[in-house]
C-alpha positions as CSV (number, residue, x, y, z in Angstrom):
1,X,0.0,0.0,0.0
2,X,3.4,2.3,0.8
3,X,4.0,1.6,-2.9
4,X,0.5,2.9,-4.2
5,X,0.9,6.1,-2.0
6,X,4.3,6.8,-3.6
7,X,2.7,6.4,-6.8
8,X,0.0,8.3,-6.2
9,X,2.4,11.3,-4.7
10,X,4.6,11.3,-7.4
11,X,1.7,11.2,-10.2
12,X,0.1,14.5,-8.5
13,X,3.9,16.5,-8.1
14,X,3.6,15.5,-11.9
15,X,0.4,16.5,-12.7
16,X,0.8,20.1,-10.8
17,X,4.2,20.5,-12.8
18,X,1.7,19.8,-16.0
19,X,-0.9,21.6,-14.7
20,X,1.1,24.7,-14.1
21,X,2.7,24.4,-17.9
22,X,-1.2,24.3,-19.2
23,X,-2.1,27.2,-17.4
24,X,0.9,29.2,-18.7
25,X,0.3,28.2,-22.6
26,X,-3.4,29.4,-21.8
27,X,-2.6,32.5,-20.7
28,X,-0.7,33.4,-23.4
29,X,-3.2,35.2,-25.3
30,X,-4.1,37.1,-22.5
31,X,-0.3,38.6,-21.5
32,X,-0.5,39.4,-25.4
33,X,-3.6,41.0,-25.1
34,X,-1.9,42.8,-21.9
35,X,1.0,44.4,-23.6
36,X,-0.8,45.2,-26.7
37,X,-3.1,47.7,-25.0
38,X,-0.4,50.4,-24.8
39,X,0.4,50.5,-28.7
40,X,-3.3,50.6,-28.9
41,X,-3.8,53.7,-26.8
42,X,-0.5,55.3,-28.6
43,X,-2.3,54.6,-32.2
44,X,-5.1,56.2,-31.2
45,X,-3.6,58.9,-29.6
46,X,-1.7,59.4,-32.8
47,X,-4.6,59.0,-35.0
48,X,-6.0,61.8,-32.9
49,X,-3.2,64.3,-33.1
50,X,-3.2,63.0,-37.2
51,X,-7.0,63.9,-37.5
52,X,-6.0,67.6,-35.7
53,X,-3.6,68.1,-38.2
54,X,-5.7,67.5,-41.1
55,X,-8.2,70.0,-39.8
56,X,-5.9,72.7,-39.3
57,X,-4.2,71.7,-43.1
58,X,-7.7,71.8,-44.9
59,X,-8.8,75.4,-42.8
60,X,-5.2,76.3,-43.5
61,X,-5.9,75.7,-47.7
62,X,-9.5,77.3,-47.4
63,X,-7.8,80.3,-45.6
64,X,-5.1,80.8,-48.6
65,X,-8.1,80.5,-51.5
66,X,-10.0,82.8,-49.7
67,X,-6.8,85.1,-49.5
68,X,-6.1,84.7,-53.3
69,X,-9.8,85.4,-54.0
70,X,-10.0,88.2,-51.9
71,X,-6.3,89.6,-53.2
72,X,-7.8,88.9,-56.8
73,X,-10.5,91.1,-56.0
74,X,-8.9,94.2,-55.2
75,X,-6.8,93.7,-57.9
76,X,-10.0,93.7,-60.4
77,X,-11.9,96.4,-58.2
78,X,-8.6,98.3,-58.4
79,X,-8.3,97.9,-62.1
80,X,-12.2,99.6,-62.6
81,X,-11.2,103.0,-60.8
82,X,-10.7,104.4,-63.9
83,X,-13.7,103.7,-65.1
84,X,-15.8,105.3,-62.6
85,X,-17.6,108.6,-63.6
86,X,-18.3,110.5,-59.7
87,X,-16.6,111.4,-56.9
88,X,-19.8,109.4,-55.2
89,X,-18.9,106.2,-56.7
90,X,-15.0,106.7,-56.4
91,X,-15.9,106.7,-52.9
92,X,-18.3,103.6,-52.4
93,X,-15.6,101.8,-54.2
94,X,-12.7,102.8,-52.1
95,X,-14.3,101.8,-49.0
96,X,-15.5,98.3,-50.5
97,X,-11.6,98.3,-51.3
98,X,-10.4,99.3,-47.8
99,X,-13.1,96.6,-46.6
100,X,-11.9,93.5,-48.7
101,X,-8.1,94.8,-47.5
102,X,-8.8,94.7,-43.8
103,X,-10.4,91.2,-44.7
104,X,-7.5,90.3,-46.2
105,X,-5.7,91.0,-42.8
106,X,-7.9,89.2,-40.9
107,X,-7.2,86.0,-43.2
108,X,-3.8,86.6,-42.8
109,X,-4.1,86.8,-39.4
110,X,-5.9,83.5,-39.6
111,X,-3.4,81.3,-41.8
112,X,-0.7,82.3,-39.7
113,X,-2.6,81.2,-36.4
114,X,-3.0,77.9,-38.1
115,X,0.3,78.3,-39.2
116,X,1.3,77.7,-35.8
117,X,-1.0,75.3,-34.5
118,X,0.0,72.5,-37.8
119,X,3.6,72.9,-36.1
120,X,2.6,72.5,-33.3
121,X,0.6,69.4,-34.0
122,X,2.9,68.3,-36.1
123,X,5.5,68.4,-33.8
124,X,2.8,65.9,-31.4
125,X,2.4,63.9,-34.4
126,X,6.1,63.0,-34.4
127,X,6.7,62.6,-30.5
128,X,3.0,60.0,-31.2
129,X,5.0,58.0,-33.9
130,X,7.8,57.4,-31.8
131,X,5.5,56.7,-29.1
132,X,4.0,54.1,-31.1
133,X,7.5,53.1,-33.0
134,X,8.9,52.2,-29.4
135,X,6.1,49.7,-28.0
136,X,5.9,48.0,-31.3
137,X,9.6,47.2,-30.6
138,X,8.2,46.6,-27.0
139,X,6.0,43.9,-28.0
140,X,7.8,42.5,-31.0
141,X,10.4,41.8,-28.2
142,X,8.4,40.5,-25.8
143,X,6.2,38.1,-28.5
144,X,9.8,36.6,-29.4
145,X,10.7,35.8,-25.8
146,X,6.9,34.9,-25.4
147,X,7.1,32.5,-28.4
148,X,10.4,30.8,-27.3
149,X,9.1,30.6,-23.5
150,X,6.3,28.4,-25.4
151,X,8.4,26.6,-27.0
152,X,10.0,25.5,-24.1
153,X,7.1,24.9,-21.9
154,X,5.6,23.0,-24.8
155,X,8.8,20.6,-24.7
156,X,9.1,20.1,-21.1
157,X,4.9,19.3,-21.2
158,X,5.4,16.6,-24.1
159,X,8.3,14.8,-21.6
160,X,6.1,15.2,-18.6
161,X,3.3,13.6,-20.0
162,X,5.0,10.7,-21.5
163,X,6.6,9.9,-17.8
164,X,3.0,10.7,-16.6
165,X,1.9,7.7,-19.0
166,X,4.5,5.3,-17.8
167,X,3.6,6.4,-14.2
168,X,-0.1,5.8,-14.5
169,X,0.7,1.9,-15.7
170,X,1.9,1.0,-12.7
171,X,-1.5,1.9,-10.8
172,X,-4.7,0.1,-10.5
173,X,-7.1,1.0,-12.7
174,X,-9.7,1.6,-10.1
175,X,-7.4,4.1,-7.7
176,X,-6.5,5.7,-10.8
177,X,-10.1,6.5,-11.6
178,X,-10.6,7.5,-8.0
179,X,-7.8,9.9,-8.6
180,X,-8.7,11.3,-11.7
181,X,-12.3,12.3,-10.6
182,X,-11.1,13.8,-7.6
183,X,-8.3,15.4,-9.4
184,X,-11.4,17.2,-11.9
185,X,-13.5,17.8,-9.0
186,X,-11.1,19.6,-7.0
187,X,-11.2,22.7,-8.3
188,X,-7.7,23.3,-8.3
189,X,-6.0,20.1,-9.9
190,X,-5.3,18.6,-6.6
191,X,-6.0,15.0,-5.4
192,X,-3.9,13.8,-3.0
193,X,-2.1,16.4,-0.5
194,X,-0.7,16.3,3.3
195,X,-2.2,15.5,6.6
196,X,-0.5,17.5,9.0
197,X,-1.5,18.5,12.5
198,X,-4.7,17.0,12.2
199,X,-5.6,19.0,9.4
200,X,-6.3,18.4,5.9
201,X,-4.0,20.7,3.5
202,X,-6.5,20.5,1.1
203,X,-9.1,21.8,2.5
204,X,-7.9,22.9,6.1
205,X,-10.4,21.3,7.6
206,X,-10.0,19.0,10.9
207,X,-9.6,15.6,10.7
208,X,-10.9,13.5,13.7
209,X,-7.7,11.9,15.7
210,X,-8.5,8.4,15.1
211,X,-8.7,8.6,11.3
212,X,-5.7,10.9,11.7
213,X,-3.6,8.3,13.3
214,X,-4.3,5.5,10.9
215,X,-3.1,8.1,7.9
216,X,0.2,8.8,10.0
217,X,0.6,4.9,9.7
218,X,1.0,5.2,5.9
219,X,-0.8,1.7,5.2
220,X,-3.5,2.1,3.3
221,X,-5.1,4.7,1.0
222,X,-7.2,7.0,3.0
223,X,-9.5,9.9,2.0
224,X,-10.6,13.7,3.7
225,X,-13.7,13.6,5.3
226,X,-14.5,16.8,4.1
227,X,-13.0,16.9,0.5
228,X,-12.1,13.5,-0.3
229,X,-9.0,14.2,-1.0
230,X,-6.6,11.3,-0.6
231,X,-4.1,12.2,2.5
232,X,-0.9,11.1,3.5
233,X,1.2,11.5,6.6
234,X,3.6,14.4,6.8
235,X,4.8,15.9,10.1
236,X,6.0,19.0,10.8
């Protein structure tokens, strides 16, 4: 019965060691999706800043057709002084002049405030790209050393469940089944675990001293009370 306990022990240290390795592999996805949330807030931080700067480019081109629409204009109203018969309409005409001129000012005024705000922008837009640049080569790194982790735990799995195979040959079919439904129905991959101080590890729960001192005898296979987890003796 010493032999089947052994077996038992050693065939749950190897399937935590498996266990552990499946849960890493699983959460690879996730520590992807973890790191890639960064280059997705710099992207659309950039495309943000990218969308501000085509604003201000179009207003910036609207400004500088008005300007050469209102420049061309004066240069047309300017042409038709001659052509004007009174002093009256000399004088409508100058001020419709002096008017389109102080709107030119004003547009002026305008394309160089926009002026200023693209390089401005443009100037965000950069510091964004190499925002952006940098965790790409953040995560390009860390999905290489991601991948090769993999790699490895993938290997080490394969040889762990081929000694797991040879391991569970050497067990009744009947304990092993016993083992395998508790192992699923622990919750947390364990079947077999310590007694120790009268207490089951599994489930810390106390275990009555009689049934506690035939488990510190190691003779036969014995199960929690509480969880049914199989128990064996270990002091201290």
């Amino acid at each position: 019965m010493k032999d089947i306990q052994k077996l038992l022990i050693d065939l749950q240290q190897k399937d935590s060691l498996i266990l552990e390795k499946l849960r890493f592999i699983d959460k690879a996805p996730m520590r992807i999706f973890e790191v890639d949330e960064p280059l997705k807030q710099a992207k659309l931080e950039l495309e943000n800043v990218r969308k501000k700067n085509e604003i201000a480019s179009r207003k910036k081109r609207e400004k500088e057709t008005a300007l050469l629409d209102a420049q061309e204009k004066i240069r047309k109203m300017k042409a038709r002084v001659s052509d004007l018969k009174t002093n009256k309409e000399y004088q409508a005409y100058q001020k419709e002049i002096e008017a389109s001129e102080k709107e030119i000012f004003t547009i002026e005024d305008q394309v160089l405030e926009l002026m200023e705000e693209i390089d401005a922008v443009s100037k965000e837009q950069k510091e964004k790209e190499t925002s952006v640049n940098a965790e790409i080569e953040k995560i390009n790194a860390f999905k290489k050393e991601l991948n090769a982790e993999m790699a490895e735990q993938g290997k080490e799995l394969a040889a762990l469940k081929e000694e797991r195979t040879v391991m569970v040959a050497r067990i009744d079919p009947e304990v092993y089944k016993t083992y395998m439904t508790l192992l699923r129905d622990s919750g947390d991959g364990v079947a077999v675990t310590t007694a120790r101080n009268e207490l089951c590890w599994g489930c810390n729960m106390n275990i009555p001293p009689q049934l506690y001192a035939e488990i510190m005898k190691n003779e036969e296979i014995i199960q929690c009370p509480q969880c049914r987890r199989i128990l064996f003796a270990s002091e201290g």
